[in-house]
DOLODO-76374 format. One record per residue (C-alpha): residue in three letters; x negated, y negated, z negated. Coordinates in steps of 0.25 Angstrom, whole numbers, padded with zeros to 4 digits, always signed. Example, Ala and Ser with C-alpha at 12.3 -4.5 7.8 and 13.67 -1.06 7.14 Angstrom:
2
PT	residu	x	y	z
PT	ala	-0049	+0018	-0031
PT	ser	-0055	+0004	-0029
This chain:
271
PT	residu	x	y	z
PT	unk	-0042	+0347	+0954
PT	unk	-0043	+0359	+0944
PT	unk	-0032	+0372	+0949
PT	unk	-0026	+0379	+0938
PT	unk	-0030	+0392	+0939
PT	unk	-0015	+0402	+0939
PT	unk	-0015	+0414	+0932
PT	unk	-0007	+0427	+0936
PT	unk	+0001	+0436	+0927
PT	unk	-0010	+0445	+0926
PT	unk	-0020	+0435	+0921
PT	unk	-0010	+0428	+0912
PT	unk	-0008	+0443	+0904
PT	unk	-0024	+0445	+0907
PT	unk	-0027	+0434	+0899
PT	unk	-0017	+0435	+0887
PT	unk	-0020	+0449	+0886
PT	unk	-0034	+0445	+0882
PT	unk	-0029	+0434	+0874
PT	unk	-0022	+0446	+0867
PT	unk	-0034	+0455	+0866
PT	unk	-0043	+0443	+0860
PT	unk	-0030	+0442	+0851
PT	unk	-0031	+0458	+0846
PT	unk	-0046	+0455	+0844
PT	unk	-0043	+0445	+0836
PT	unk	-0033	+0451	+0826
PT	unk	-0043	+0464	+0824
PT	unk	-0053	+0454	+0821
PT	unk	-0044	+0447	+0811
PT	unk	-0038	+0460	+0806
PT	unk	-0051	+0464	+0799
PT	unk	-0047	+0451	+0789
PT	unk	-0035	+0463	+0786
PT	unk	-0028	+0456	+0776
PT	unk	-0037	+0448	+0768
PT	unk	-0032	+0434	+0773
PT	unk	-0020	+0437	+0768
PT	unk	-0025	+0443	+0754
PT	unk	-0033	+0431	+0753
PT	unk	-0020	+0420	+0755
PT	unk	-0011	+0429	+0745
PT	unk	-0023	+0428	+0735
PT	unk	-0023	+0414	+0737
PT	unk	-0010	+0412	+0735
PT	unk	-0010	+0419	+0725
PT	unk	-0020	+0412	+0718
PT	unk	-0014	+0399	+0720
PT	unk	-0002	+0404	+0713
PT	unk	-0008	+0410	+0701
PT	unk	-0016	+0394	+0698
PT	unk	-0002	+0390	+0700
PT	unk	+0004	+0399	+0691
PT	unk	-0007	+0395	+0680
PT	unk	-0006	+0380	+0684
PT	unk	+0011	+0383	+0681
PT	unk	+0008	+0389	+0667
PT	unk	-0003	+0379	+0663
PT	unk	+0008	+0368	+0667
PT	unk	+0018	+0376	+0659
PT	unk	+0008	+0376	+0646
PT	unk	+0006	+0361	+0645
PT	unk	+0021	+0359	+0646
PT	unk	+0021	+0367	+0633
PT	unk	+0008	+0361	+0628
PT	unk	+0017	+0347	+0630
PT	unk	+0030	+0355	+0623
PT	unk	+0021	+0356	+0611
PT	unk	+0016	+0343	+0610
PT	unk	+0030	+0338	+0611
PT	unk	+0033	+0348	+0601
PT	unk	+0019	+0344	+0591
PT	unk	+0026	+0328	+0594
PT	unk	+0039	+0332	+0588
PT	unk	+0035	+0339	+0577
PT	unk	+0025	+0327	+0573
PT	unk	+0037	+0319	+0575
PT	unk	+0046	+0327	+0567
PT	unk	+0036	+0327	+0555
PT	unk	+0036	+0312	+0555
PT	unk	+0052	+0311	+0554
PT	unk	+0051	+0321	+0543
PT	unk	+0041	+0312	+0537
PT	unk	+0049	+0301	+0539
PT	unk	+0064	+0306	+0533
PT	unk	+0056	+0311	+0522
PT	unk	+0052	+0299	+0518
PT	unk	+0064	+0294	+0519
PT	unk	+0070	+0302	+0511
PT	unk	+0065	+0296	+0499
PT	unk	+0072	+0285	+0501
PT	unk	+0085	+0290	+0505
PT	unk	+0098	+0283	+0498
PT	unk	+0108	+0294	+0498
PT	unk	+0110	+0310	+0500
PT	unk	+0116	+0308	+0514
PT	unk	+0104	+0301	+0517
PT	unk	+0096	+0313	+0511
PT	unk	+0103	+0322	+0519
PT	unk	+0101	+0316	+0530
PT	unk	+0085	+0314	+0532
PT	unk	+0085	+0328	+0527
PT	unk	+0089	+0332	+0540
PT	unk	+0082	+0324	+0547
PT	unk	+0070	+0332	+0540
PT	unk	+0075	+0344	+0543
PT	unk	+0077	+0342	+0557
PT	unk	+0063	+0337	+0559
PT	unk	+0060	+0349	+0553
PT	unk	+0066	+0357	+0561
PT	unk	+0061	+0350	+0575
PT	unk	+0047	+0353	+0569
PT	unk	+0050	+0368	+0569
PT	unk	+0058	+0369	+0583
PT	unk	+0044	+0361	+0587
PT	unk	+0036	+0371	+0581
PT	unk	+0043	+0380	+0587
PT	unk	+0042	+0376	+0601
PT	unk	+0027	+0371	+0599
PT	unk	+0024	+0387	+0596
PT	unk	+0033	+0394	+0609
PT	unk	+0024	+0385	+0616
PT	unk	+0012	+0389	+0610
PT	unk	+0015	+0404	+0613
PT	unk	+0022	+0399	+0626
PT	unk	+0007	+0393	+0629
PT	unk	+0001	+0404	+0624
PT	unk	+0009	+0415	+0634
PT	unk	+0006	+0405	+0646
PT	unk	-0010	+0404	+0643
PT	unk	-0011	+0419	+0642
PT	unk	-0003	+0419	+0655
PT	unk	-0012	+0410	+0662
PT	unk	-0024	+0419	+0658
PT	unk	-0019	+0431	+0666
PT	unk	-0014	+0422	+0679
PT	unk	-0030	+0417	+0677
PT	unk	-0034	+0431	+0680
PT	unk	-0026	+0433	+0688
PT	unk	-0031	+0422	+0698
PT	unk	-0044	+0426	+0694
PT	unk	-0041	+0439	+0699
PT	unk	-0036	+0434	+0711
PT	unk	-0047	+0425	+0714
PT	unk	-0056	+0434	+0714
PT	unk	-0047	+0443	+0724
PT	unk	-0047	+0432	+0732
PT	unk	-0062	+0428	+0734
PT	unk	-0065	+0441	+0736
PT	unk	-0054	+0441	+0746
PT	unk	-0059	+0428	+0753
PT	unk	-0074	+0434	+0754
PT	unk	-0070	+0445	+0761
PT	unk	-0062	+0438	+0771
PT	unk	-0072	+0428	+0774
PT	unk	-0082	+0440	+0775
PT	unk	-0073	+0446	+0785
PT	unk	-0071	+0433	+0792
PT	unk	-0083	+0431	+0794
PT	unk	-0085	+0443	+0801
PT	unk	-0076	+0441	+0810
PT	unk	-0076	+0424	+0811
PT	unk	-0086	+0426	+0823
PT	unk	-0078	+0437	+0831
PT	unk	-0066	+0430	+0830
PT	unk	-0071	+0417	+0834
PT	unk	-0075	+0424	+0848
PT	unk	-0064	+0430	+0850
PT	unk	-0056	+0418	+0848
PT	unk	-0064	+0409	+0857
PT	unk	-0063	+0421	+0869
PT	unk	-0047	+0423	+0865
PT	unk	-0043	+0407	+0868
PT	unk	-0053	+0409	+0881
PT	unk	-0044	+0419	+0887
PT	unk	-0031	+0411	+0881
PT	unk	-0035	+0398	+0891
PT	unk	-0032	+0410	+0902
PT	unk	-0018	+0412	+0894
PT	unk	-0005	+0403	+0899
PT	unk	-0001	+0393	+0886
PT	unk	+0014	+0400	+0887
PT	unk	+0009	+0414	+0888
PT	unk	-0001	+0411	+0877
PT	unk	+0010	+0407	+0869
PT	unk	+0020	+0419	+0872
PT	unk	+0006	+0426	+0869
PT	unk	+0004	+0421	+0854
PT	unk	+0019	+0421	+0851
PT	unk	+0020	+0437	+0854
PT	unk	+0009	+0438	+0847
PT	unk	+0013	+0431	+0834
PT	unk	+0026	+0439	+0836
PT	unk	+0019	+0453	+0836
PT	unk	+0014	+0462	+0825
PT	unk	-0001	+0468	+0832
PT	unk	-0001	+0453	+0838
PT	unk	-0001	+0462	+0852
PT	unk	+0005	+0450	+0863
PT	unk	+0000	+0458	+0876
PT	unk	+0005	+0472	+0875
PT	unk	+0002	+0482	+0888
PT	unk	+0009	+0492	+0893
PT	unk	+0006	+0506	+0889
PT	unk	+0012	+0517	+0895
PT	unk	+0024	+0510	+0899
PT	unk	+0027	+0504	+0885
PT	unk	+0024	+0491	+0879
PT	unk	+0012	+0492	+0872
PT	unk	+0016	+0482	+0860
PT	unk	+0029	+0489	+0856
PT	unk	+0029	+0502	+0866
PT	unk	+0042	+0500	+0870
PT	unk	+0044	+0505	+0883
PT	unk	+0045	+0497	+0895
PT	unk	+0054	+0497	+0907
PT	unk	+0048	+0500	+0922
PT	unk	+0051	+0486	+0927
PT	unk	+0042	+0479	+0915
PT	unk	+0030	+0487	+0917
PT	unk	+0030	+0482	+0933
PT	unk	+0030	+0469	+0928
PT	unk	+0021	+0470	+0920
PT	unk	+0010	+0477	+0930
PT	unk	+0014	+0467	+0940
PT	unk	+0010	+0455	+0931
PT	unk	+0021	+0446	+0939
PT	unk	+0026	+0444	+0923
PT	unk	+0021	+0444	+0909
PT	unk	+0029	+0454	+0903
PT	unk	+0036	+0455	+0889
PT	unk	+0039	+0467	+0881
PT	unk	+0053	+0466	+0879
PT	unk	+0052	+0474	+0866
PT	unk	+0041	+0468	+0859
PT	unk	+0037	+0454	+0866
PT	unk	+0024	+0458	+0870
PT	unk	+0018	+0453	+0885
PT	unk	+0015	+0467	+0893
PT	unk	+0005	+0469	+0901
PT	unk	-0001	+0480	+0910
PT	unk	-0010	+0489	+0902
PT	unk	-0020	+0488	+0914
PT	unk	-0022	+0473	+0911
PT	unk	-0022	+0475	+0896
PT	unk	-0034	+0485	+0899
PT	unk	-0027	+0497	+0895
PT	unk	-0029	+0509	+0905
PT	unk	-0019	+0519	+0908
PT	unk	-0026	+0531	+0903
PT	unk	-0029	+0524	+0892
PT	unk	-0014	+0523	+0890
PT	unk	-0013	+0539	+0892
PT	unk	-0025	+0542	+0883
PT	unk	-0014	+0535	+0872
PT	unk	-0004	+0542	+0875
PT	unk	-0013	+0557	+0875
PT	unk	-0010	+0557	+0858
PT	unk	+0006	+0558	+0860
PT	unk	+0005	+0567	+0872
PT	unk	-0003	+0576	+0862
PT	unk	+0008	+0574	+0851
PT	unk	+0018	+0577	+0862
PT	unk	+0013	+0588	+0865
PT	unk	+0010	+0595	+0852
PT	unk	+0022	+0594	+0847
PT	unk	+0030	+0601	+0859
PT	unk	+0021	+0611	+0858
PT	unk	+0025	+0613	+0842
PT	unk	+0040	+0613	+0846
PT	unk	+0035	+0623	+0857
């Protein structure tokens, strides 16, 4: 029979600390990308809407190439009824008669001319939409060659990086099997929530060291005492000692030697 091992506080925040750490490697590795994944989806994006803006226009064309067939059929159409009453007017019986297929003529004549008409705004119509399709070409070719040369340079880039990455990946979910399920979970949320993507902040100088608020006496024992994991009540973030985060204290003091400097200087100006 197999014991389960129990880990202590200690080991818990041990181990989600590294978990964090692989994390941080992990975001500077991907940070080189900077903002070409994203330049290379707008571009894309992009691209799909200017074929869909010429697949639009193209539509909008033949609906007027159809307009004008219409248009061509009404006029053939008209010219035969002209044809026809014309004819008929030679054999008409009387002036009412007369009158009448007269205007028939004349209203077939001017059906011909409204057709014309509308057979050349279409023309022009056509005309505008072509030349408009022209510059909405060049302008995806534009873009299409933005974004190949975009894509080149990320997969230059990711490939650079592929192999590192993949390690780091392989060591990060080694230390995670070390990580409770809950915590772990706790872990990514606060992580999602953040904007550095810093989960596990230590405590420096008495301070938070995600959002340097200052923390009460009482918080800080608990946290060195590792009876607890510990929250930052300003910013969410788990606290942990700066020991076990690898921190030394004089590091910590080195830090702070810039604004003692600063301090300084300026009361000695108002001196």
């Amino acid at each position: 029979m197999t014991v389960q091992k129990s880990y202590s506080v200690e080991d818990k925040l041990k181990a989600l600390f590294n978990v964090q750490a692989f994390d941080s490697k992990l975001d500077k590795l991907r940070a080189v990308r900077g903002e070409l994944p994203l330049e290379v989806s707008d571009l894309e994006d992009e691209i799909t809407g200017l074929d869909t803006r010429i697949q639009n226009i193209e539509n909008e064309i033949d609906e007027l190439k159809e307009k004008i067939r219409v248009n061509n059929q009404k006029i053939v159409d008209s010219n035969s009824l002209i044809k026809k009453y014309s004819e008929q007017l030679n054999n008409v019986k009387n002036n009412r008669e007369y009158e009448a297929l007269n205007k028939e003529v004349e209203l077939q004549g001017l059906e011909i001319l409204a057709a014309e008409k509308r057979i050349n705004d279409s023309n022009k119509i056509i005309e505008e939409k072509n030349m408009m399709i022209e510059t909405v070409k060049g302008a995806l070719e534009n873009r299409s060659s933005d974004l190949e040369h975009k894509k080149s340079e990320l997969t230059e880039i990711v490939a650079e990086t592929e192999k590192e990455e993949e390690i780091l990946l392989k060591e990060r979910l080694e230390v995670e099997k070390h990580v409770d399920e809950k915590l772990l979970k706790a872990y990514d949320r606060i992580r999602n929530n953040v904007k550095n993507g810093i989960a596990i902040a230590p405590v420096l100088r008495s301070s938070c060291g995600g959002c340097f608020a200052k923390l009460p006496p009482q918080l800080e024992a608990d946290i060195r005492s590792y009876k607890k994991i510990v929250i930052c009540e300003h910013c969410g973030r788990v606290l942990v000692d700066a020991k076990l985060a690898g921190i030394a204290e004089e590091e910590i003091v080195e830090e702070e030697k810039p604004k003692l400097r600063r301090r300084l200087g300026a009361k000695k100006e108002e001196e």
